[in-house]
C-alpha positions as CSV (number, residue, x, y, z in Angstrom):
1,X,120.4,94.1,106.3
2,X,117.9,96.4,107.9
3,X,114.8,98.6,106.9
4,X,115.1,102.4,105.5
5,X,114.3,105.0,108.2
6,X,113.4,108.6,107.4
7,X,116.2,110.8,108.5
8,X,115.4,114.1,110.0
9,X,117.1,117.0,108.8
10,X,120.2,117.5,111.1
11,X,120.6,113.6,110.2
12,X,120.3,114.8,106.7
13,X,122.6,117.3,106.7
14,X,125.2,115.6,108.7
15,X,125.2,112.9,106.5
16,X,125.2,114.6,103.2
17,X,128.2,116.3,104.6
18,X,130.4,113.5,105.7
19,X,129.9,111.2,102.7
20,X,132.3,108.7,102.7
21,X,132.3,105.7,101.2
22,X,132.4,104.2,105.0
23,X,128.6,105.0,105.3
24,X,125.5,103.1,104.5
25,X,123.4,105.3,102.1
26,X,120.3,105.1,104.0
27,X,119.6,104.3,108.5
28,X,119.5,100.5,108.8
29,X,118.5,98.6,111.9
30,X,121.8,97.6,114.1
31,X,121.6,95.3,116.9
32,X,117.7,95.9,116.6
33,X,118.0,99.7,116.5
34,X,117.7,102.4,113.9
35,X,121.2,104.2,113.3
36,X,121.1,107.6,112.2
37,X,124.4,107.0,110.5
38,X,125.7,103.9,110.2
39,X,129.4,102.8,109.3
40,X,129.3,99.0,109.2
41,X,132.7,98.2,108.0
42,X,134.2,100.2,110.8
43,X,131.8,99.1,113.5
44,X,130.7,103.1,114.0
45,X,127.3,104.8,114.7
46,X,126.5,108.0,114.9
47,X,123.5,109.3,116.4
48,X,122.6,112.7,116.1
49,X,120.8,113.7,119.2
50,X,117.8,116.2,119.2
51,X,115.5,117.8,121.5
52,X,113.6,114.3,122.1
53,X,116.6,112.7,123.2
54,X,116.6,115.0,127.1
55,X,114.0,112.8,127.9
56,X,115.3,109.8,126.2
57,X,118.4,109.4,128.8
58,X,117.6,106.1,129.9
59,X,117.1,104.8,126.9
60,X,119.8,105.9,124.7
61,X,122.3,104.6,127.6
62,X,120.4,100.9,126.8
63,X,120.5,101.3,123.2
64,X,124.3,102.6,123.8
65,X,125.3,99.5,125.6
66,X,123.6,97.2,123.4
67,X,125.0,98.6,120.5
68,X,128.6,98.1,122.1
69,X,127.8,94.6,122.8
70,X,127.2,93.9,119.1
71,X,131.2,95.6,118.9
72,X,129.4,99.3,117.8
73,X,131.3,102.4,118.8
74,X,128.1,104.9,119.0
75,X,129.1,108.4,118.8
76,X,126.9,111.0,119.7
77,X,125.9,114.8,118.1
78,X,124.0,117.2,119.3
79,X,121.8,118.4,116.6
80,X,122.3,121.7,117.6
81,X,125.6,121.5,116.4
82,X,125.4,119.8,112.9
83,X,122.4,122.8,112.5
84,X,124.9,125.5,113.9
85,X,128.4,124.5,113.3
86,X,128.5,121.3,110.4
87,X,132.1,121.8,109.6
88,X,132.8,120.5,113.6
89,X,130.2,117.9,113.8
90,X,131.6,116.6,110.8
91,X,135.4,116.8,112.0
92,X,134.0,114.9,115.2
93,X,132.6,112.2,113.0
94,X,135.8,111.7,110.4
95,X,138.1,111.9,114.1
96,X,135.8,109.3,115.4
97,X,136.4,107.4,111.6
98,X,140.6,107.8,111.4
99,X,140.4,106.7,115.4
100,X,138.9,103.3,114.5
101,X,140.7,103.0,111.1
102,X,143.9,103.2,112.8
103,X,142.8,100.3,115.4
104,X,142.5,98.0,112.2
105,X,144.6,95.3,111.3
């Protein structure tokens, strides 16, 4: 399904603390983009957004929109906050989860 990316550490972290079962175990390429987090079943990404990502504005929206055309919600962390406050970036990421689980037949 897609090649291994090295996560950097808010990725890490933020994945390490939401482990659920809805996540692939490793980035993969979606819609011919890496995914920080990726949660296939649900049609989810999760993007943790550092310092590089300012500049990056542009972009993320194109990478946003083509990820929405291949039916991807992309959801969007600052990785200021997994590395300061992990307990809400991972409540924003299980909302963002029980939000598209209830939209399922």
């Amino acid at each position: 399904m897609g090649r291994p990316h090295p996560r950097r550490g808010s990725s890490r972290r933020c994945a390490a603390a939401v482990s659920t079962s809805y996540f692939a175990g490793r980035c993969l390429w979606s819609a011919g983009y890496i995914a920080d987090l990726l949660a296939p079943s649900l049609g989810l990404v999760v993007e943790i957004d550092g310092a590089s990502h300012r500049a990056r504005q542009k972009a993320d929206a194109r990478r946003e929109r083509a990820l929405a055309r291949a039916g991807y919600r992309v959801l969007r962390i600052d990785a200021e906050l997994v590395m300061g406050d992990l307990d809400e970036a991972v409540a924003r990421v299980r909302r963002a989860i029980e939000e598209l689980r209830s939209r399922s037949p």
